[in-house]
N, C-alpha and C positions, 0 to 999 in steps of 0.2 A: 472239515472237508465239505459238508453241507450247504456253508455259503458261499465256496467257491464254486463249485457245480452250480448251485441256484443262478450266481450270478453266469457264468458262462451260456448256461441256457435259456437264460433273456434277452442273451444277443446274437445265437445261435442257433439254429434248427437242428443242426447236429454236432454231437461232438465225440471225440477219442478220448476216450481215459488212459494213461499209463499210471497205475497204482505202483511207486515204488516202497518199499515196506521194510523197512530195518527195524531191530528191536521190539519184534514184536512179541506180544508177552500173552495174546488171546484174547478173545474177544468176549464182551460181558455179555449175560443176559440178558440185564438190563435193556442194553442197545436193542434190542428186536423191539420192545414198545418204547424207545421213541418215537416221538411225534413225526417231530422235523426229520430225522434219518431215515424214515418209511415214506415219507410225503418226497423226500428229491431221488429215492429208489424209484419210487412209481414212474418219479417224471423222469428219470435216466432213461429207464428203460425205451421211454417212449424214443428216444433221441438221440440213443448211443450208436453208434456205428463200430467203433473198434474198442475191445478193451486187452491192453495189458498187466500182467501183476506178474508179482512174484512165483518163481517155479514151483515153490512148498504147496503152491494151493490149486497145483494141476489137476490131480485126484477129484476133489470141487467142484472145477471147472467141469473137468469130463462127466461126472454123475449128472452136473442140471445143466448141461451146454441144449438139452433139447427143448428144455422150457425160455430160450429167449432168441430175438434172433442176430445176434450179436455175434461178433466176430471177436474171438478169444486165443490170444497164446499167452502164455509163460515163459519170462525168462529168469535167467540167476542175475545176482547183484552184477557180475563182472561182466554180461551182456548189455549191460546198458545204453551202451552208443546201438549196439543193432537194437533193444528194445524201440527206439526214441524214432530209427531210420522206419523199422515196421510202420509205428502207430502216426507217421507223418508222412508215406507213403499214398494215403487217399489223393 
């Protein structure tokens, strides 16, 4: 996911994330000291305007929605056409 976001925002000032997420089995530890995964966090942050993801991770969202200033909802798998309508909406 790293390189597509890197690339996206080479040619982009801003962008919408829609994270759709099946199968998901958890997230490692590991992942928090990667290089690359911390390095195009920082730069999202800078440059995200909307993000969507999966409803599981509402809870998430609401605890650190005040640490960014990004625009966040949630939806279920079977919302997906209104997810896609939201985050193309700007």
């Amino acid at each position: 996911m790293e390189r597509r976001v890197n690339a996206a925002l080479d040619t982009q000032d801003r962008i919408c994330l829609l994270q759709i997420m099946t199968g998901y089995g958890g997230a490692r530890f590991g992942a928090v000291l990667d290089g690359e995964a911390a390095g195009v966090t920082m730069r999202l942050l800078k440059h995200l305007r909307r993000k969507g993801g999966p409803c599981w991770a509402r809870a998430m969202i609401e605890l650190f929605k005040w640490t960014t200033p990004v625009e966040e909802k949630t939806f279920a798998l079977e919302e997906l056409p209104e997810a896609r309508r939201w985050i193309d909406a700007i």
